[in-house]
C-alpha positions, 0 to 999 in steps of 0.5 A: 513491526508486522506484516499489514498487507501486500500491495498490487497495482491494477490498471483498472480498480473495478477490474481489478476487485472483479479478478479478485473476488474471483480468482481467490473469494476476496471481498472489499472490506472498505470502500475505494479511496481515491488518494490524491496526495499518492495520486492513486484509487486504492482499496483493501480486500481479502476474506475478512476483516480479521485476515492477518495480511490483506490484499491493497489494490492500487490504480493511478488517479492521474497520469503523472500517479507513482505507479502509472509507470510500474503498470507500463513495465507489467509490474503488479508487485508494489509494495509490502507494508508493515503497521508500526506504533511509531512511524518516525521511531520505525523509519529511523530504524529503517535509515539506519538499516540502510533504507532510504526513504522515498517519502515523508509520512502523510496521512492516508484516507484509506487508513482513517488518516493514519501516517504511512511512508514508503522506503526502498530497501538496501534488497531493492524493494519498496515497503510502506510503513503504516502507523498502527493506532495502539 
């Protein structure tokens, strides 16, 4: 399991890109993805594609998006994702460490239609888990 990227809500994905690029010199490395089964825009930036951990930003699709909530409370930090090659061997490992899953892996567009899931931890935080194509 390693780290993947952290994800970042953002009222406005297009603002959001802009205070990026500007504040560290991210770039987009791929296209903004509207996810509609998370009900959320998202897109990966950082400085190259070979970064080791990238930047995900988020923004609600709809209003009834998980994350539209969390925007109304300010809280940017969302996620820390970790790439497994077994997304079903990881969240079992997972359960048993006392995570309880929040969601079914499903296939993410920005991910090429790899399976993600998200747990919330026994510290209290989210992690998402992305299948790794090995």
């Amino acid at each position: 399991m390693k780290l993947s990227h952290i994800g970042i809500i953002v009222k406005d994905i297009e603002e959001g890109i802009k205070n990026h690029e500007a504040l560290f010199g991210y770039r987009k490395l791929g296209p903004i993805v509207d996810d509609h089964t998370q009900k959320v825009r998202v897109v990966m930036m950082g400085i190259s594609e070979s970064d080791p951990v990238k930047v995900e930003l988020i923004s609600p699709l709809t209003e009834d998006s998980p994350v539209t909530d969390l925007l109304k409370k300010r809280q940017a930090l969302y996620h820390l994702c970790y790439s497994v090659p077994d997304i079903e061997e990881a969240k079992m490992k997972a359960r048993k460490s006392g995570a309880i899953v929040i969601s079914k892996p499903v296939d993410a567009p920005l991910f090429d239609n790899r399976k993600i899931c998200f747990l919330f931890t026994k510290d209290h935080y989210v992690i998402e888990l992305v299948e790794d194509l090995q």
